[in-house]
GUNU-663202 format. One line per 8 residues: their letters; for each residue x, y, z of N, C-alpha, C. Coordinates in nm, 4 decimals, m for minus. Atoms other than C-alpha are relative to their C-alpha. Last residue first. Example, Ala and Ser with C-alpha at 12.3 -4.5 7.8 and 13.67 -1.06 7.14 Angstrom:
# residues 2
sa	m0.0820 m0.1190 m0.0060 1.3670 m0.1060 0.7140 m0.0770 0.1090 0.0730  0.0890 m0.1190 0.0000 1.2300 m0.4500 0.7800 0.0900 0.1200 0.0000
# end
This chain:
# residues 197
xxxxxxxx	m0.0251 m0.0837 m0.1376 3.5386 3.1372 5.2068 0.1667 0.0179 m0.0303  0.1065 0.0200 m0.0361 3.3490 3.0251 4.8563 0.0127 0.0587 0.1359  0.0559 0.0254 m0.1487 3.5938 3.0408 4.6065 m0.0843 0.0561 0.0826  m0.0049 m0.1173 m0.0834 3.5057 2.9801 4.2622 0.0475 m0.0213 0.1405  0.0450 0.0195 m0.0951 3.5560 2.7138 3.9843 0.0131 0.1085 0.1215  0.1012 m0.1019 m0.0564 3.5739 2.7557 3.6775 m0.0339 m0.0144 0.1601  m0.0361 m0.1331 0.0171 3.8810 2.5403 3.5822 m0.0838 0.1610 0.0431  m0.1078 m0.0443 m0.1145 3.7462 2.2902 3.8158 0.0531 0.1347 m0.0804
xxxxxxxx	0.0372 m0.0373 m0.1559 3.4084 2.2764 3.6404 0.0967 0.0787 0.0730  0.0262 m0.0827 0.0284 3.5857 2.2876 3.2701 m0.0475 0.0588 0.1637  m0.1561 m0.0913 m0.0016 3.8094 2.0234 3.3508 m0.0693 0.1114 0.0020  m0.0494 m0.0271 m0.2078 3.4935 1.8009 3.5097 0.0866 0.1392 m0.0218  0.0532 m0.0381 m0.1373 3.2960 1.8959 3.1487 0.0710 0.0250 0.1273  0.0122 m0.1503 0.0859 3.5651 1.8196 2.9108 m0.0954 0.0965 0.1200  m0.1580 m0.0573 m0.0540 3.6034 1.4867 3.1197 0.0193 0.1658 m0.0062  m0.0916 m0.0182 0.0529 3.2152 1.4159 3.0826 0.1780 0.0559 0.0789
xxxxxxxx	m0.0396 m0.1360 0.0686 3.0060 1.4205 3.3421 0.1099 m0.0712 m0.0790  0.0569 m0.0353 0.1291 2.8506 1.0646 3.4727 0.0424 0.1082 m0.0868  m0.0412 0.1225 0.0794 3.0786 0.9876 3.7635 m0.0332 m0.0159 m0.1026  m0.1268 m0.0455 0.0496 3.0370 1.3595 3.9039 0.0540 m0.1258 m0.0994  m0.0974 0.1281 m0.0450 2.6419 1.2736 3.9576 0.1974 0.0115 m0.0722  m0.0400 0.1010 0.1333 2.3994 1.5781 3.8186 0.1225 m0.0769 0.1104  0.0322 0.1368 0.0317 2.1822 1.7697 4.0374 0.0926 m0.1542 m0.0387  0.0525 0.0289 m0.1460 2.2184 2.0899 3.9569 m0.0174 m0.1243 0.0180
xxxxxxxx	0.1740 m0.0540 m0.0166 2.3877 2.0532 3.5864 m0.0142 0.0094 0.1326  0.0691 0.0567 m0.0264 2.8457 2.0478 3.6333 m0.1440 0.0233 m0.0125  m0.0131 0.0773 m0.1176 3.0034 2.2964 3.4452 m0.0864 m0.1139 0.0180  0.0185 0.1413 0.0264 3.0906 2.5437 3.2028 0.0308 m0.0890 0.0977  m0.1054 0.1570 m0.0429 3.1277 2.9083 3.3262 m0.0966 m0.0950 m0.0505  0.0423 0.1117 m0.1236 2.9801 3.1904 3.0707 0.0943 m0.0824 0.0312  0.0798 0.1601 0.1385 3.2690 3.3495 2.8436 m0.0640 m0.0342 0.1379  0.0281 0.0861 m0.1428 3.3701 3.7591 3.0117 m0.0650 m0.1290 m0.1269
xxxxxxxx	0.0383 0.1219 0.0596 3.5189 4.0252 2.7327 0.0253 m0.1105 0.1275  m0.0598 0.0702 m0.0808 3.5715 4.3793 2.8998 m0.0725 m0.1340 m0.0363  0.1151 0.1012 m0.1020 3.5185 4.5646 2.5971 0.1005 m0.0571 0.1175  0.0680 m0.0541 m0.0926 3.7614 4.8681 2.4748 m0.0598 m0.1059 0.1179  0.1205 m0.0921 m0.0121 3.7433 4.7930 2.1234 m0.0349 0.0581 0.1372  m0.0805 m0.1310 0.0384 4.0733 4.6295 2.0809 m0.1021 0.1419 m0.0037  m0.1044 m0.0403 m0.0705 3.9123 4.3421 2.3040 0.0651 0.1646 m0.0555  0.0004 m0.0952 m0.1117 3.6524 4.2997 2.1216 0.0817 0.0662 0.0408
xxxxxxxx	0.0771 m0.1209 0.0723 3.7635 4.1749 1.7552 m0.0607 0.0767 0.1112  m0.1037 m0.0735 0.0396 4.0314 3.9252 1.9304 m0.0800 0.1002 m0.0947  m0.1012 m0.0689 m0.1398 3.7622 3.8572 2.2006 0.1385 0.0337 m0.0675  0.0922 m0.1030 m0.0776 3.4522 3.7457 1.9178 0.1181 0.0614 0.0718  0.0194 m0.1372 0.0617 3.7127 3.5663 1.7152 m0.0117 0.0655 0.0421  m0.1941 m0.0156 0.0420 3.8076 3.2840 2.0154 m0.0432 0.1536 m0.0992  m0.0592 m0.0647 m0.1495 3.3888 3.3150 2.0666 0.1307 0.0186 0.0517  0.0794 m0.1081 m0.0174 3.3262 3.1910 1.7370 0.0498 0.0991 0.0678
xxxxxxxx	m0.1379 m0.0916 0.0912 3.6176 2.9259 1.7515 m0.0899 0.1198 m0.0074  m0.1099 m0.0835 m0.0563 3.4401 2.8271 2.0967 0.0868 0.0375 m0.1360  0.0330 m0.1372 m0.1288 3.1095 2.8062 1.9306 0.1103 0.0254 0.0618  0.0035 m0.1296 0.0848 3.2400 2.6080 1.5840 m0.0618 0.1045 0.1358  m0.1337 m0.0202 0.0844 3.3878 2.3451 1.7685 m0.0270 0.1057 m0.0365  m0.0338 0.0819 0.1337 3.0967 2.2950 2.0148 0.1402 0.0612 m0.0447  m0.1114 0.1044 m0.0048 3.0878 2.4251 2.3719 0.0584 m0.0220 m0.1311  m0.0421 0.1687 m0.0355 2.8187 2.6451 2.2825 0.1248 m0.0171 0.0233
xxxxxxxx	0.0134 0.1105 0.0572 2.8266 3.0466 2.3182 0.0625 m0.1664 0.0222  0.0735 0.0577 m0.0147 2.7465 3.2983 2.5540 m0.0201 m0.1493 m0.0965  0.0481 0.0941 0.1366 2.9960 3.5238 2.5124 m0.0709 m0.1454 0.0542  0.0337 0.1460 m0.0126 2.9533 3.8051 2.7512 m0.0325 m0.1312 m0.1091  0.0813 0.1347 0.0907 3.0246 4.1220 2.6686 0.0436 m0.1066 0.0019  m0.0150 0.0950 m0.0295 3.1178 4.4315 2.9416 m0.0685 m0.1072 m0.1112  0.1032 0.0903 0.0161 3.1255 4.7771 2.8320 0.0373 m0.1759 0.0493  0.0353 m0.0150 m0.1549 3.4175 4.9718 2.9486 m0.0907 m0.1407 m0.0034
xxxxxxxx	m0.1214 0.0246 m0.1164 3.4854 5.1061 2.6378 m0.0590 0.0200 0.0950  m0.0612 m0.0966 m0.0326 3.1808 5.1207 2.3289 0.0970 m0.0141 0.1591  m0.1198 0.0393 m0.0931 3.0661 4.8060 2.1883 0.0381 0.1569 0.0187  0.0281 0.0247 m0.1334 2.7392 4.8363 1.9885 0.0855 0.0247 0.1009  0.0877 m0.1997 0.0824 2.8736 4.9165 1.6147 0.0006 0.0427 0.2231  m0.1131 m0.0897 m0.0087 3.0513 4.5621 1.7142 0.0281 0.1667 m0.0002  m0.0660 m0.0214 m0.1248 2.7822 4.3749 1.7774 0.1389 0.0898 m0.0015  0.0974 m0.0857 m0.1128 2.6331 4.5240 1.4402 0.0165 m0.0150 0.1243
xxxxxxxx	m0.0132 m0.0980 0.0210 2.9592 4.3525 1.2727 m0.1195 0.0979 0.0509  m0.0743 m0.0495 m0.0879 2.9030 4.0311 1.4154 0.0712 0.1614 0.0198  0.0512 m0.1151 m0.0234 2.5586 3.9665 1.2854 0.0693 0.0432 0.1048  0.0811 m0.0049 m0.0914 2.6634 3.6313 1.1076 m0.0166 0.1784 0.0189  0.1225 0.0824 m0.0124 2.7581 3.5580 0.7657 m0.0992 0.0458 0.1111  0.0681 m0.1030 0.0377 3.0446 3.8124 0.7709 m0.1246 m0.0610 m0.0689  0.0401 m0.1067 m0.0985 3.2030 3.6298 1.0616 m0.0961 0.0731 m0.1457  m0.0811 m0.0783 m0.0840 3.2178 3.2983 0.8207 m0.0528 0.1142 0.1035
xxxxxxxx	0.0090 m0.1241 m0.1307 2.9638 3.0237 0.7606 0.1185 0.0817 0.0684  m0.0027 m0.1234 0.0659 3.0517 2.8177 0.4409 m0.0637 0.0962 0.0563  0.1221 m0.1010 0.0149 2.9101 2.5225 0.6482 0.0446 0.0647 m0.0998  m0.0063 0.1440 0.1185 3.2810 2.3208 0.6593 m0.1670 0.0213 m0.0708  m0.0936 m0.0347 0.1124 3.4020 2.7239 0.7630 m0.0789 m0.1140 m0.0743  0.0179 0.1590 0.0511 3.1173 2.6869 1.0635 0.0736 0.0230 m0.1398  m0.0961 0.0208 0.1248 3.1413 3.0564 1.2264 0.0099 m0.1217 m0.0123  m0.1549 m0.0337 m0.0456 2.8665 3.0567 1.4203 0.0437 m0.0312 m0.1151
xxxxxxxx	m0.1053 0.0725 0.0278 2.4976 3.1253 1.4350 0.1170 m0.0084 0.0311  0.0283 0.0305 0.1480 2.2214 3.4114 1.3918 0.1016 m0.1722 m0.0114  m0.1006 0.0181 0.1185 2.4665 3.6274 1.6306 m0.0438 m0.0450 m0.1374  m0.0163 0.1223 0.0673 2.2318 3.7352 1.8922 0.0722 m0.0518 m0.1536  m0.0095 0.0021 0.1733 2.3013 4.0274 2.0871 m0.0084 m0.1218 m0.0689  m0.0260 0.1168 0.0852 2.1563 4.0708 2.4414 0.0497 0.0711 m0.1779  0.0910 0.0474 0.1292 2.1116 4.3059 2.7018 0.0703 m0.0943 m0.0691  m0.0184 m0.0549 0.0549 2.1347 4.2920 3.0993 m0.0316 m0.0028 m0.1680
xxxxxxxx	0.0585 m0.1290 m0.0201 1.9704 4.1879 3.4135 0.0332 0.0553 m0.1494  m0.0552 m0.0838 0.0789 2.0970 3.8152 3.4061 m0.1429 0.1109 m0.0309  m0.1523 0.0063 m0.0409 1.9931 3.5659 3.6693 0.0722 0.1568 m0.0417  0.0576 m0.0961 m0.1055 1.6145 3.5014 3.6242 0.1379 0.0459 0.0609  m0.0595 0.0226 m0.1109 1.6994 3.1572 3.4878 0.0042 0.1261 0.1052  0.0196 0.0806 m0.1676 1.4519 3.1787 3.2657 0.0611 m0.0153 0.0959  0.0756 m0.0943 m0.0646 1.6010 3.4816 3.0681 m0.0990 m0.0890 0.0999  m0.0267 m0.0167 m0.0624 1.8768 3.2681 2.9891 m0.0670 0.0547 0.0845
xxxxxxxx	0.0061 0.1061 m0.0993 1.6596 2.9910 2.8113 0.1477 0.1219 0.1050  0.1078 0.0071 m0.1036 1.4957 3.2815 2.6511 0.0822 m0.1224 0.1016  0.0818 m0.1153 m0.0873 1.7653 3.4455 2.4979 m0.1094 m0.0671 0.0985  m0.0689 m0.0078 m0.1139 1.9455 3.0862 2.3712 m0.0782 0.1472 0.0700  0.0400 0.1571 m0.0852 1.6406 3.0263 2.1624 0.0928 0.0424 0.1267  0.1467 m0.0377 m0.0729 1.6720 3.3685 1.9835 0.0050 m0.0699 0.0925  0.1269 m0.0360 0.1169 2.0070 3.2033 1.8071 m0.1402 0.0334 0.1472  m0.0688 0.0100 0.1296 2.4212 3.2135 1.8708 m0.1432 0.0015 m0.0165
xxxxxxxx	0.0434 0.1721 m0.0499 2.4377 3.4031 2.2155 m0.0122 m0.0128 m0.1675  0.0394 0.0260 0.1131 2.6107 3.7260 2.3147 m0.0283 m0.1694 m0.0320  0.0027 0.1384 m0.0100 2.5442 3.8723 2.6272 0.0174 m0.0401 m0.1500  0.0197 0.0518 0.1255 2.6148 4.2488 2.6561 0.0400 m0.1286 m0.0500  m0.0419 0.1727 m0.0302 2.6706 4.4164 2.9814 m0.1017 m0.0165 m0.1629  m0.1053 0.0305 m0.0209 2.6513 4.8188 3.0449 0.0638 m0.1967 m0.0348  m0.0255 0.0276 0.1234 2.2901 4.8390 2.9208 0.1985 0.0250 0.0237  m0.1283 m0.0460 m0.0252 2.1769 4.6957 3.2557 0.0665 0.0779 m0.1709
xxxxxxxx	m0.1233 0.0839 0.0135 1.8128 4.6621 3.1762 0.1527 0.0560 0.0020  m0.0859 0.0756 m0.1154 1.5980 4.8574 3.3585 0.0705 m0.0480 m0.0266  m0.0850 m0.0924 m0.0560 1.5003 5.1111 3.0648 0.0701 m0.0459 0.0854  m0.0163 m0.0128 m0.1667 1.3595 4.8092 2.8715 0.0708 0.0814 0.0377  0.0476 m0.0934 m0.0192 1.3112 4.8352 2.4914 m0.0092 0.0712 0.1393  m0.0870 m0.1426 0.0724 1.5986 4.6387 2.4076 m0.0771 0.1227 0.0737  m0.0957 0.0016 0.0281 1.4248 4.3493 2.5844 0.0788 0.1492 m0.0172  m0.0259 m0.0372 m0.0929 1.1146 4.4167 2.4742 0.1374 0.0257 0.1213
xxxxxxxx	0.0056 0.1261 m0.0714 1.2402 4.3889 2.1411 m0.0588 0.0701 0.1229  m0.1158 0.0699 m0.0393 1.2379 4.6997 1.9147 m0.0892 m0.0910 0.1063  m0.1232 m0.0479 0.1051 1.0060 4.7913 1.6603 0.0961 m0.0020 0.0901  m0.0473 m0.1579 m0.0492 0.7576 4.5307 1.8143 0.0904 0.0690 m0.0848  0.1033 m0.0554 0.0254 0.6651 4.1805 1.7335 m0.0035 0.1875 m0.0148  0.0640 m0.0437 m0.0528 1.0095 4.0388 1.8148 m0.1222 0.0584 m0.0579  0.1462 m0.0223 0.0432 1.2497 3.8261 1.7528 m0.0923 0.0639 0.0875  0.0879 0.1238 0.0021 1.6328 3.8363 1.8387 m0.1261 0.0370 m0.0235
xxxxxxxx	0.0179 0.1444 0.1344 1.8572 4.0570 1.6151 m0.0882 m0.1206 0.0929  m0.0471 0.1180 m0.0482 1.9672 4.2775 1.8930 0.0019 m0.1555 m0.0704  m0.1675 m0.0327 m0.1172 1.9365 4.6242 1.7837 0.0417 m0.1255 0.0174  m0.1251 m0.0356 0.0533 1.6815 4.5714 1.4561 0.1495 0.0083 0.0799  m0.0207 m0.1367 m0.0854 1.4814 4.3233 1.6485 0.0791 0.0643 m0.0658  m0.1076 m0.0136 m0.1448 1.4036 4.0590 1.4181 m0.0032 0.1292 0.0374  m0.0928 m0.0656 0.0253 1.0567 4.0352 1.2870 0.1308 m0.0089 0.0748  m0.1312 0.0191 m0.0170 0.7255 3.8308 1.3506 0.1613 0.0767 m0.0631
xxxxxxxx	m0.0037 m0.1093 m0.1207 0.3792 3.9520 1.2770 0.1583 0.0378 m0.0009  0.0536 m0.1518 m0.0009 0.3620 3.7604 0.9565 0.0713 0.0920 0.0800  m0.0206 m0.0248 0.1030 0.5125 3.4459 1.0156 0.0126 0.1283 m0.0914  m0.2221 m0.0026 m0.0714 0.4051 3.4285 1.3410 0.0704 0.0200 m0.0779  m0.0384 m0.1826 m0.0520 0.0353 3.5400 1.1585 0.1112 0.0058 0.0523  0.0331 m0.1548 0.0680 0.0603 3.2221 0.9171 0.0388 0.1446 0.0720  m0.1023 m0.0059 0.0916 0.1668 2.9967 1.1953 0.0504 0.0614 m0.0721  m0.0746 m0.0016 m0.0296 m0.1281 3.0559 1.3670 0.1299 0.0400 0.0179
xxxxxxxx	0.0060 m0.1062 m0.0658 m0.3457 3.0107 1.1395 0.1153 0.0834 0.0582  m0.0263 m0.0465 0.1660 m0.1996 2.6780 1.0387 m0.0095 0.1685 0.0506  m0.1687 m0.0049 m0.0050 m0.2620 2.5934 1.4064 0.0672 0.0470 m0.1152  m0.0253 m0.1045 m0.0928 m0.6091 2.7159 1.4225 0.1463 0.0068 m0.0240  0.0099 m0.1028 0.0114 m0.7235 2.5224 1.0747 0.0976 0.1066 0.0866  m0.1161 m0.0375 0.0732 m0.5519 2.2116 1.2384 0.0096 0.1177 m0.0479  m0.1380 m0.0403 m0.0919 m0.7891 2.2796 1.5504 0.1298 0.0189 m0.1183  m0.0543 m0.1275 m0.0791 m1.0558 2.3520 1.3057 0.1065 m0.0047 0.0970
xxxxxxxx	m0.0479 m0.1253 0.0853 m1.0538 2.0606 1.1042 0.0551 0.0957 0.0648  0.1404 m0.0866 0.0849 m1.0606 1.7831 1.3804 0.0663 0.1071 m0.0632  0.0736 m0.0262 m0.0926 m0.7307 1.5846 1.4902 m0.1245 0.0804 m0.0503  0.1538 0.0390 m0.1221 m0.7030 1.2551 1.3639 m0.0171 0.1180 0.0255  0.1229 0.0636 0.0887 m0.4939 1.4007 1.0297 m0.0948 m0.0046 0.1081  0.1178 m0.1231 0.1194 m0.2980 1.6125 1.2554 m0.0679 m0.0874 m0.0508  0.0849 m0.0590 m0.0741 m0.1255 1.3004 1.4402 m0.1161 0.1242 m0.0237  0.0911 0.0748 m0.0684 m0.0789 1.0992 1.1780 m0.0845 0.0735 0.1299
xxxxxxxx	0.0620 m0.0281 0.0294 0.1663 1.3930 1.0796 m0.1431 m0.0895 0.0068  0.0170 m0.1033 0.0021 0.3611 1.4271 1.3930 m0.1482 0.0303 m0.1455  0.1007 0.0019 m0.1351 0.4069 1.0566 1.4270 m0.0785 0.1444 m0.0465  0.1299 0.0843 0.0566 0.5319 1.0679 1.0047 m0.0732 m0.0174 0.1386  0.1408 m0.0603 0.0996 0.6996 1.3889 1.1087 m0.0885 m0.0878 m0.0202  0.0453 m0.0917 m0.0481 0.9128 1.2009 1.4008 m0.1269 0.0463 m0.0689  0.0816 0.1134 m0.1177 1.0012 0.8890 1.2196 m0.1281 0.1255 0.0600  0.1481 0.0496 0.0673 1.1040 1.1117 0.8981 m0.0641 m0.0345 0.0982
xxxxxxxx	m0.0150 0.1157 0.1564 1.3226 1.3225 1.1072 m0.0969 m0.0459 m0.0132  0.1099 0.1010 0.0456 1.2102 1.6353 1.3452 0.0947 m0.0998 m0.1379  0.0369 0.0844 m0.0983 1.5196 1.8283 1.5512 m0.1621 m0.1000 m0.0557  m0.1228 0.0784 m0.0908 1.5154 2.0892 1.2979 m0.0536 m0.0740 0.1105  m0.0246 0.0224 m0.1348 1.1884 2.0841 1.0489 0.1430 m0.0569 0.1224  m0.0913 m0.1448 0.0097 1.2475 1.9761 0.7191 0.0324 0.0511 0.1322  m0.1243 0.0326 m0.0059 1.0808 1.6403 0.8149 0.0931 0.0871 m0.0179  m0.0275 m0.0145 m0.1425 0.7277 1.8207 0.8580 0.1857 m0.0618 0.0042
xxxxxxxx	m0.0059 m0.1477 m0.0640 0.7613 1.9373 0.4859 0.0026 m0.0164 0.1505  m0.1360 m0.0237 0.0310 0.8400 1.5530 0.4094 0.0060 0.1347 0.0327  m0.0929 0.0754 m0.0446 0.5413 1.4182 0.6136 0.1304 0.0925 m0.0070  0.0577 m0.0601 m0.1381 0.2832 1.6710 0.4806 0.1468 m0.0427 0.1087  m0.0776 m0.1654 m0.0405 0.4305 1.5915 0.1549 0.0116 0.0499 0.0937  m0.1274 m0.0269 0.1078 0.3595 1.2164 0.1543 0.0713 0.1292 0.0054  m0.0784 0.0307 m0.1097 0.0346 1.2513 0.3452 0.1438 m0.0129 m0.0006  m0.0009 m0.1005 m0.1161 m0.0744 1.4760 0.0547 0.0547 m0.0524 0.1309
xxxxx	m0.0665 m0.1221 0.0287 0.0455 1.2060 m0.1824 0.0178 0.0845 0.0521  0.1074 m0.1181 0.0890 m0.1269 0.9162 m0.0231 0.0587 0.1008 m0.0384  m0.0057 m0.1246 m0.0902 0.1651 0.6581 0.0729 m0.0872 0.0858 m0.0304  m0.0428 m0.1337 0.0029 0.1405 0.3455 m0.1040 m0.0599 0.1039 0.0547  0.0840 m0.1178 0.0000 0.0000 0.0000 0.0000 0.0887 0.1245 0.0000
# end
C-alpha cells in the first residue's frame, strides 16, 4: 500500500523541520490528520500570523513583534553588559533563569568554515557598532567546535574595542552525579571554579 500524496508531503515538509526526522513527522503527521478541522485550521493560522507579525529586532537581532524587542526596549536593563548568544532560543533559556539583568546580541549562528559560515555571515559587525569602552560582553556560546572558535574571534575583535570580554562558566547541571560528566565537562568545572570562604 502506497503513501497518499498529501500525506507524503505533509510528512516531508514536517521532516524539514530541525530536531524532526522522517520517524518524528510521520508521528507528527498521523497526528494532525485525527485531529478535527478547526484545531488544524487554528494551528496553520497561527503559523501564518508568526510568520507575519514576527521580525528581528533591529538592535539585537532576536524576535520580536515590536520595533524593538522588549528586551531592548527596557530602561531597567543593565545596558553596560552584553550577552552574546548564537540564536533567539538561547535568549529565553537565559532569561529563565532570572539571573541576568542585561542586554543581548544574537549572532544568527557561528562561524562553521565546513558550512561556508564565516564572521560576515553572522551579525558580528552590528555587535561591534554596539561596543563602546568599558562595556562588558559576555559570550554565551556552545561548547561545540564552531562556538568556541566563534567566541576565540569574538575577544580578538573585542578586546581592541575597549570591551571587557567575560565566556559563561561550564560545568556540572544541579543535580547531576560527578561519575557521569564528561572529562571536558569536570576540567571545565574545576577550571571555573570559585571560592566560597
Amino acid at each position: 500500500m502506497g503513501t497518499p500524496s498529501s500525506l507524503a508531503q505533509l510528512i516531508r515538509e514536517l521532516s524539514r523541520l530541525p530536531g524532526i526526522g522522517p520517524k518524528s513527522a510521520q508521528r507528527l503527521a498521523y497526528y494532525l490528520f485525527g485531529q478535527p478541522e478547526q484545531e488544524v485550521a487554528r494551528l496553520a493560522e497561527v503559523l501564518l500570523a508568526a510568520k507575519r507579525d514576527l521580525h528581528d529586532c533591529p538592535r539585537c537581532f532576536g524576535v520580536t513583534d515590536r520595533e524593538l524587542c522588549e528586551i531592548c526596549s527596557d530602561p531597567q536593563r543593565d545596558a553596560a553588559q552584553i550577552c552574546v548568544v548564537e540564536e533567539p532560543g538561547d535568549v529565553l533559556a537565559i532569561e529563565r533563569s532570572g539571573e541576568y539583568r542585561g542586554l543581548y546580541h544574537v549572532l544568527r549562528g557561528v562561524i562553521s568554515p565546513m558550512r561556508g559560515v564565516g564572521p560576515g555571515s553572522l551579525r558580528i559587525a552590528a555587535l561591534l557598532e554596539r561596543v563602546v569602552p568599558g562595556v562588558e560582553v559576555i559570550l554565551a556560546t556552545s561548547t561545540t567546535v564552531e562556538g568556541e572558535a566563534t567566541s576565540l574571534y569574538l575577544q580578538q575583535e573585542l578586546v581592541p574595542l575597549g570591551a571587557r570580554v567575560s565566556r559563561i562558566a561550564y560545568g556540572l547541571p544541579v543535580g547531576g552525579a560527578l561519575e557521569y560528566a564528561d572529562e571536558v565537562t569536570l576540567g571545565r568545572a574545576l577550571a571555573g571554579r570559585q571560592v566560597v570562604s
